[in-house]
N, C-alpha and C positions, 0 to 999 in steps of 0.2 A: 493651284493654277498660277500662272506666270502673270507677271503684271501686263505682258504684251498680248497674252490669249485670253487675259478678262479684256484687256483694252477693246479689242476685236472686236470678243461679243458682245459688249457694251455698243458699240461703236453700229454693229449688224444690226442691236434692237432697235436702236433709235432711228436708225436710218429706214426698218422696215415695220417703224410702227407711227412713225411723223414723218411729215413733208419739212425735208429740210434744207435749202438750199444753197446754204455758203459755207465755208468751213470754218467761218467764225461764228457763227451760229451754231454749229456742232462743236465747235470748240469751247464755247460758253455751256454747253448742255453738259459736257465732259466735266467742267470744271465746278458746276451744280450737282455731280455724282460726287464731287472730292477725287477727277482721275485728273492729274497734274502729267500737262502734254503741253509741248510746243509745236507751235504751224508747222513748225517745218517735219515734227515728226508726225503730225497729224494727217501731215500732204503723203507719206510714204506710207502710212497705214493705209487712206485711201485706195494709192496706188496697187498695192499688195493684197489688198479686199478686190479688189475690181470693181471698184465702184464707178458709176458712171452719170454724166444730170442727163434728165428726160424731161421731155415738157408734160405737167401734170394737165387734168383736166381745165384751166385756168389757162393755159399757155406757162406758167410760171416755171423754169427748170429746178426739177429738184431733182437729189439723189437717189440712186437704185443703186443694189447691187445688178450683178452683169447677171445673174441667173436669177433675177427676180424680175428681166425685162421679157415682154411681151412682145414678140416683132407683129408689125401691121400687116 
């Protein structure tokens, strides 16, 4: 597997198994795996995941991906 398609699915677990809400937050979770990313590529995975923040049961916005939102 390619370093960008573990990134990914790294990236898909964390976001759909924790409430995570900033990308330095996910960027510290990445770098606690030992996956070595900069902001800037980290903003373009996002991008490319479709990730999107939602406000959580808190009001607090975290991330979802786009097919794991629930419209109202």
């Amino acid at each position: 597997m390619s370093n960008k398609k573990y990134r990914f699915q790294v990236i898909r677990d964390l976001i759909t198994n924790q409430e995570i809400s900033n990308q330095d937050e996910l960027l510290k979770k990445l770098i606690d795996l030992d996956i070595s990313v900069t902001q800037a590529t980290l903003s373009r995975d996002l991008r490319e995941l479709k990730v999107s923040k939602v406000p959580n049961n808190s009001g607090q916005y975290i991330y979802r991906l786009t097919d794991q939102i629930v419209p109202s």
